[in-house]
MIMAR-51594 format. One line per field, with one value per atom (N, C-alpha, C, O): residue number from 1; residue in three letters; chain; x, y, z. Coordinates in Angstrom, 3 decimals, padded with zeros to 6 digits. Layout:
BEGIN
i: (NUM  ...)
aa: (ALA  ...)
ch: (A  ...)
px: (X  ...)
py: (Y  ...)
pz: (Z  ...)
END
This chain:
BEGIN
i: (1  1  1  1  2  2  2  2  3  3  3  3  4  4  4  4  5  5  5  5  6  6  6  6  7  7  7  7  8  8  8  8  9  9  9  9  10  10  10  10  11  11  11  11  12  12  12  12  13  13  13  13  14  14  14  14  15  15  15  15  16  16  16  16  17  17  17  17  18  18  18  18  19  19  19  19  20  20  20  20  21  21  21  21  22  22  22  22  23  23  23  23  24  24  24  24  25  25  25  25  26  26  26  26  27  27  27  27  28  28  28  28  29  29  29  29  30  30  30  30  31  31  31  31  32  32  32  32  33  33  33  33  34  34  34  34  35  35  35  35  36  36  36  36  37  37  37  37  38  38  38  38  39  39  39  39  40  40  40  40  41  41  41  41  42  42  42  42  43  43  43  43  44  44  44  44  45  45  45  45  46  46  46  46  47  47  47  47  48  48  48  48  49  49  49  49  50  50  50  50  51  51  51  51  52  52  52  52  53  53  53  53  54  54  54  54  55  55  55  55  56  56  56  56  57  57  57  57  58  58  58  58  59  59  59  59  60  60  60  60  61  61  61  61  62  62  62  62  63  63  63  63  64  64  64  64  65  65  65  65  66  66  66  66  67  67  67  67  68  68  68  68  69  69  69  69  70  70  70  70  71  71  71  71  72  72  72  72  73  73  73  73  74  74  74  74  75  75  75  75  76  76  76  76  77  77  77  77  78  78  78  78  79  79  79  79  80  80  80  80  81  81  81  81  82  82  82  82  83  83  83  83  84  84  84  84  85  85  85  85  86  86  86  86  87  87  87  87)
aa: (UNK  UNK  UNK  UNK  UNK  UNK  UNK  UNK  UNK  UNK  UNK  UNK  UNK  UNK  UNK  UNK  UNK  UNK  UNK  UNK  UNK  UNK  UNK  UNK  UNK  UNK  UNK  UNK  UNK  UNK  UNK  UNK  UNK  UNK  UNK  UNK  UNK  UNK  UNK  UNK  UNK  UNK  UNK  UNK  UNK  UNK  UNK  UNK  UNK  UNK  UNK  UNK  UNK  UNK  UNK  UNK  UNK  UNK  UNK  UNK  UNK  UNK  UNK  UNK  UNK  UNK  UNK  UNK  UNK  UNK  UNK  UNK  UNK  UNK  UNK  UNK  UNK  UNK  UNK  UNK  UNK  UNK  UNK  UNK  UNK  UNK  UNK  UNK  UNK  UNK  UNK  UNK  UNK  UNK  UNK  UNK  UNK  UNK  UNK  UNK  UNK  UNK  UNK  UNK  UNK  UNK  UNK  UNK  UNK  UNK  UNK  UNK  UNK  UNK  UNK  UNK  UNK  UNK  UNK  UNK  UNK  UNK  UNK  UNK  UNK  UNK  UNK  UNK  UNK  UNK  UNK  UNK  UNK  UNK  UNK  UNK  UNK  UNK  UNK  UNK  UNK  UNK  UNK  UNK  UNK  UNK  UNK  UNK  UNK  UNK  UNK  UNK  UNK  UNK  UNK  UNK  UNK  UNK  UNK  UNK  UNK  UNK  UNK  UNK  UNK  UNK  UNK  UNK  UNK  UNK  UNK  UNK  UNK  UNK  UNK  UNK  UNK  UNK  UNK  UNK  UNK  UNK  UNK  UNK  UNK  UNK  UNK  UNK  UNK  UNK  UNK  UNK  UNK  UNK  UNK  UNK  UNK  UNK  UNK  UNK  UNK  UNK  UNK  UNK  UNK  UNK  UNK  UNK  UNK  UNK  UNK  UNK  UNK  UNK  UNK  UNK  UNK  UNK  UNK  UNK  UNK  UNK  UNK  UNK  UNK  UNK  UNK  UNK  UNK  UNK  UNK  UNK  UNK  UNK  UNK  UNK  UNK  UNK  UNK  UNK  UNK  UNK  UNK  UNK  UNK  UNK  UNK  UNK  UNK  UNK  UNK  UNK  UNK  UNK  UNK  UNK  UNK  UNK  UNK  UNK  UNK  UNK  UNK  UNK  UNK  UNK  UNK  UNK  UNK  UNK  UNK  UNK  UNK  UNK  UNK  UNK  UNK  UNK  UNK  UNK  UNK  UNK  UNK  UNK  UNK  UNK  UNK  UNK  UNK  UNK  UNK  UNK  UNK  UNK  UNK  UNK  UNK  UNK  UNK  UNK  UNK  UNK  UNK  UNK  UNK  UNK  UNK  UNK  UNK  UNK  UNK  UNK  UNK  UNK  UNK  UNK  UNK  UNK  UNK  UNK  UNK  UNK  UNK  UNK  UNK  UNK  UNK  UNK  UNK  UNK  UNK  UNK  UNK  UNK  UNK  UNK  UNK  UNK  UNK  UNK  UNK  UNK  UNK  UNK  UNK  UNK  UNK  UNK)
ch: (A  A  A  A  A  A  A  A  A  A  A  A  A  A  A  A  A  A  A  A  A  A  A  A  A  A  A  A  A  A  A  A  A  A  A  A  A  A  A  A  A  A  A  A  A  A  A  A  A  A  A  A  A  A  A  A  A  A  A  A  A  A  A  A  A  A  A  A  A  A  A  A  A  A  A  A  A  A  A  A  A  A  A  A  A  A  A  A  A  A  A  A  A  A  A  A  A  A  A  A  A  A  A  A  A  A  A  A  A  A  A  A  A  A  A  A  A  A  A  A  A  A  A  A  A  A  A  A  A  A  A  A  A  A  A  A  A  A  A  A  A  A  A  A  A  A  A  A  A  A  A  A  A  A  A  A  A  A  A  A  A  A  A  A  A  A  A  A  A  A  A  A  A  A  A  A  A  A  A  A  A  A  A  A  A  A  A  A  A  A  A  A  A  A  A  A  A  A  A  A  A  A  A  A  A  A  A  A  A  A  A  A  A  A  A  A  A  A  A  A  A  A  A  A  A  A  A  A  A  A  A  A  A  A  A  A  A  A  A  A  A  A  A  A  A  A  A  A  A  A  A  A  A  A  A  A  A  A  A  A  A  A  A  A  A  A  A  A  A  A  A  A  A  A  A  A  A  A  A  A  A  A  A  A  A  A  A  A  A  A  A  A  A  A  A  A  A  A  A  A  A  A  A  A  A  A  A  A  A  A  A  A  A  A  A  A  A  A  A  A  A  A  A  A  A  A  A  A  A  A  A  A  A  A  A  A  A  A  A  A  A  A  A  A  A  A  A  A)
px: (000.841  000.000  000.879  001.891  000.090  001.101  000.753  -000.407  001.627  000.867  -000.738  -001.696  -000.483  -002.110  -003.064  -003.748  -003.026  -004.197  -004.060  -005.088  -003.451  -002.638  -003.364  -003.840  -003.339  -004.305  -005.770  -006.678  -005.692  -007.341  -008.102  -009.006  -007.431  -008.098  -008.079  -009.082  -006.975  -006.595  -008.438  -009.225  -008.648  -009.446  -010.824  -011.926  -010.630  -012.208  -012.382  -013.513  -011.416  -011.395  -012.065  -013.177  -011.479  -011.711  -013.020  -013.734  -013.569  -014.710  -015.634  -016.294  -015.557  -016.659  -016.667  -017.672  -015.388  -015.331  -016.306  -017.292  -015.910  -016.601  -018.107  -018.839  -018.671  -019.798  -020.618  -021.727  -019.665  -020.604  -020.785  -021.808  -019.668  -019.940  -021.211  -021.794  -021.758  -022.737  -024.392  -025.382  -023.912  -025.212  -025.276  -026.297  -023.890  -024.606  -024.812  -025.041  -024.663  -024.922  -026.397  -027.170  -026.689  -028.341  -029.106  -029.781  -028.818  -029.503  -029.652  -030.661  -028.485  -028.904  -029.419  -029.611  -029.661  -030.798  -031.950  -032.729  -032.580  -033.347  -034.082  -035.308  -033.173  -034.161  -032.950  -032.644  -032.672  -032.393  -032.556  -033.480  -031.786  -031.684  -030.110  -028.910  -030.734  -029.469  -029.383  -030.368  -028.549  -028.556  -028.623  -027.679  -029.888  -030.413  -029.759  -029.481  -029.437  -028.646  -027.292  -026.664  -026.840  -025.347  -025.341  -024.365  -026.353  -026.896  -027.219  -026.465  -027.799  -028.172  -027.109  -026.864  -026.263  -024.983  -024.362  -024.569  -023.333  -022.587  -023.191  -022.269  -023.941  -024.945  -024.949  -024.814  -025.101  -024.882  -023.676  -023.656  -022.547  -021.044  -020.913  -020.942  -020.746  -020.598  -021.294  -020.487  -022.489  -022.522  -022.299  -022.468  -021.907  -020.738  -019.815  -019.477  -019.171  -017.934  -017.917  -017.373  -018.686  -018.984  -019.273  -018.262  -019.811  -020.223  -018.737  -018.118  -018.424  -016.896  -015.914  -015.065  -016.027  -014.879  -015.464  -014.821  -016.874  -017.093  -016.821  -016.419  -017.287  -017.005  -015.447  -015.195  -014.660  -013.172  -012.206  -011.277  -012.264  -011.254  -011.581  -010.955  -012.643  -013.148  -014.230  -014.832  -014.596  -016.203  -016.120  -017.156  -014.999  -015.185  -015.361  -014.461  -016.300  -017.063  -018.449  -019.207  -018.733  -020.075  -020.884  -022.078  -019.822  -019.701  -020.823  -021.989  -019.353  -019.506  -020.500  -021.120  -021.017  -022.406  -023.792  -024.696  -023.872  -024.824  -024.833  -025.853  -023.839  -024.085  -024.210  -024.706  -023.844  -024.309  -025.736  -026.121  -026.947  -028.039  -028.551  -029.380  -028.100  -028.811  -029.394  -030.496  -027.425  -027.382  -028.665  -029.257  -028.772  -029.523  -031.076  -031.795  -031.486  -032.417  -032.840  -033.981  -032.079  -032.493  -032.592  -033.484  -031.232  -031.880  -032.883  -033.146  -033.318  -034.319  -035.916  -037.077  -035.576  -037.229  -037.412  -036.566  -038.772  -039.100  -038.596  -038.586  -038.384  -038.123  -038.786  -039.547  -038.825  -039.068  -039.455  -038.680  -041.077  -041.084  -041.458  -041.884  -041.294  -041.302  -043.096  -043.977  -043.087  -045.171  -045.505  -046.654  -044.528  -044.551  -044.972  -045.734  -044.189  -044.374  -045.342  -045.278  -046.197  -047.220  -047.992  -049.125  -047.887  -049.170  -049.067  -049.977)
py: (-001.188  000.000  001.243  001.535  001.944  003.258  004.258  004.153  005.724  006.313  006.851  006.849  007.250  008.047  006.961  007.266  005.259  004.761  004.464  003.812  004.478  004.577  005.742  005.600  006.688  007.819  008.040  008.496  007.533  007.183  006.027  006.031  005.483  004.465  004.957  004.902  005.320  005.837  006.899  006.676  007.906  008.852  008.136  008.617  007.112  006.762  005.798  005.392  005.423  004.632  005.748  005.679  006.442  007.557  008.210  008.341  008.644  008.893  007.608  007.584  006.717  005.621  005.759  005.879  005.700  005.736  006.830  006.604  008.214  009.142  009.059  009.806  008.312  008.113  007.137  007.335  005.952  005.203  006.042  006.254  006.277  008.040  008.540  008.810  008.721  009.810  008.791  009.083  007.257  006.893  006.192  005.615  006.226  006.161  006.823  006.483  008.245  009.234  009.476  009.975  009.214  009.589  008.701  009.168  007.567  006.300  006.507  006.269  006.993  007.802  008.814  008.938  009.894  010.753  010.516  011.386  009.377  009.069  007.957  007.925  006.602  006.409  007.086  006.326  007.712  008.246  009.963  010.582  010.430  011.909  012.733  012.462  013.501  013.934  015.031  014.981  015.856  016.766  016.558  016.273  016.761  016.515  017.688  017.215  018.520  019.848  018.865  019.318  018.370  017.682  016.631  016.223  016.182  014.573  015.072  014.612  015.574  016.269  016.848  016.382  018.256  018.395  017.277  017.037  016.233  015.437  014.739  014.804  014.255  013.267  014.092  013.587  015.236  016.749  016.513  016.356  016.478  016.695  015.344  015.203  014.212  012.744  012.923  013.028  012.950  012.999  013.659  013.132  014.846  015.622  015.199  015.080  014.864  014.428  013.666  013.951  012.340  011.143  011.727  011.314  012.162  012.730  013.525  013.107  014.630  015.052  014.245  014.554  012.930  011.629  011.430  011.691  010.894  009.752  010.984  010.881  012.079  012.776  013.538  014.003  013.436  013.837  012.663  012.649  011.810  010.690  009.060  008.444  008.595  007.279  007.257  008.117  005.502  005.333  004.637  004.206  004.552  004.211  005.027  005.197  006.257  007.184  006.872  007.372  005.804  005.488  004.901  005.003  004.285  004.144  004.963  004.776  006.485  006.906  007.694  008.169  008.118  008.449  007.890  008.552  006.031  005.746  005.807  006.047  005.607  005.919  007.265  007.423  008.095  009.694  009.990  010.846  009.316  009.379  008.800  009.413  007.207  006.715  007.256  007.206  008.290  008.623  010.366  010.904  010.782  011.776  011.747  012.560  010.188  009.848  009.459  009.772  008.759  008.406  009.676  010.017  010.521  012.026  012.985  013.968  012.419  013.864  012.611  013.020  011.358  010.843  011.453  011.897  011.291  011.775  010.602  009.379  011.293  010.285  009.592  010.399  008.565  007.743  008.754  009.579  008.432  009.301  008.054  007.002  008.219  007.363  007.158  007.993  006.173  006.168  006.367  006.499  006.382  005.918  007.892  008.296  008.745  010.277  011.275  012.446  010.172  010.856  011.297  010.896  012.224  012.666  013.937  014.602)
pz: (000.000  000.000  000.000  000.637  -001.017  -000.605  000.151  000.551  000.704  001.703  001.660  002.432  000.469  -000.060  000.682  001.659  -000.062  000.482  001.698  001.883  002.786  004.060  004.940  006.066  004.308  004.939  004.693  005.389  003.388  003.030  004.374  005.209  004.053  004.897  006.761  007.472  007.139  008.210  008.426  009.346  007.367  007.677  007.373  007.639  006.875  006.766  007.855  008.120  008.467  010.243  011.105  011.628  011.141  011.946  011.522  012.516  010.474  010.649  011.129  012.168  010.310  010.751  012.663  013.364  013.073  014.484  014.914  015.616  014.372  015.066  014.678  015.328  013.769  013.436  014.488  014.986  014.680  015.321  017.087  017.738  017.334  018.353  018.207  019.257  017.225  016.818  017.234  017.905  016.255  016.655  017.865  018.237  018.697  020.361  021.423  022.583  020.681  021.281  020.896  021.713  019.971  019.027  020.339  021.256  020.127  020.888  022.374  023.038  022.803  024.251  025.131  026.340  023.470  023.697  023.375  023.763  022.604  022.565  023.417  023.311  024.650  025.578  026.829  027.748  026.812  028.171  028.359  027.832  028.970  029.262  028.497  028.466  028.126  027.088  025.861  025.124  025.561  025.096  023.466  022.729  023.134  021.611  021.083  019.981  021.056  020.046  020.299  019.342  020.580  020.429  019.665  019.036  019.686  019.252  017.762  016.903  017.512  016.171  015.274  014.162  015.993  015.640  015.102  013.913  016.025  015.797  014.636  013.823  014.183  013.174  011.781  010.667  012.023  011.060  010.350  009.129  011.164  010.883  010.215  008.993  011.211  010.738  009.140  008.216  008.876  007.676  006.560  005.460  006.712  005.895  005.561  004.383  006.557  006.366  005.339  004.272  005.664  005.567  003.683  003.116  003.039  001.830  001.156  000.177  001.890  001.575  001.162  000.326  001.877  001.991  000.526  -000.490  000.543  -000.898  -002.331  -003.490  -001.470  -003.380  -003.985  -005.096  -002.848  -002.873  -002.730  -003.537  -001.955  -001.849  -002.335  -003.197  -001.598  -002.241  -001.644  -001.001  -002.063  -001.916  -000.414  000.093  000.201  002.028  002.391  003.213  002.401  002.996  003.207  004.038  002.178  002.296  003.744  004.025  004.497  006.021  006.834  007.182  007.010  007.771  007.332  008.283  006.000  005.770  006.127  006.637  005.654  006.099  008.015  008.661  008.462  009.748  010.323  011.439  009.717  009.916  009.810  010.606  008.737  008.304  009.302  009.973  009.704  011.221  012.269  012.816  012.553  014.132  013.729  014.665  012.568  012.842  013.056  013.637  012.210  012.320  013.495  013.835  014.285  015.810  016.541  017.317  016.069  016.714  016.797  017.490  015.933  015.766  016.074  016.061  016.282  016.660  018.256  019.031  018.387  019.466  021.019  021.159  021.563  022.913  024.028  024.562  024.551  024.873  026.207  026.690  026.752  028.043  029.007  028.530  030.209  031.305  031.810  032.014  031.855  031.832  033.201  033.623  033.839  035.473  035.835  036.714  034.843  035.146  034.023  033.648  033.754  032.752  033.364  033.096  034.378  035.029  035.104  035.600)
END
């Protein structure tokens, strides 16, 4: 391998990483307590990136895109409320 695909790959590790970040951060604002403007953000970025990667370097961006689309989708559903405090 040469360096180019060496760093390619290196940066599409690293996003996928920070992606799957994103959708367990999504997942924990959605059944627990937790800051949805961060959760949303991060899922925002992840999939930028994730798009930047596939249309400038290669198609292992496709990763951290479909997991960027996940973690925003889990973000932005509505959250799980506790039945025990529906009153």
């Amino acid at each position: 391998m040469s360096e180019e695909e060496l760093m390619i790959n290196f940066a599409a590790l690293s996003f996928s990483t920070l992606s799957i970040g994103a959708v367990a951060l999504a997942w924990l604002t959605l059944y627990g307590k937790g800051h949805r403007f961060f959760a949303i953000f991060l899922a925002v970025v992840s999939l930028g990136m994730g798009v930047y990667f596939v249309l400038n370097f290669a198609a292992a961006g496709w990763v951290p895109t479909g997991l960027g689309a996940l973690a925003l989708l889990l973000s932005v559903l509505p959250g799980k409320r506790d039945s025990n405090n529906a009153g």
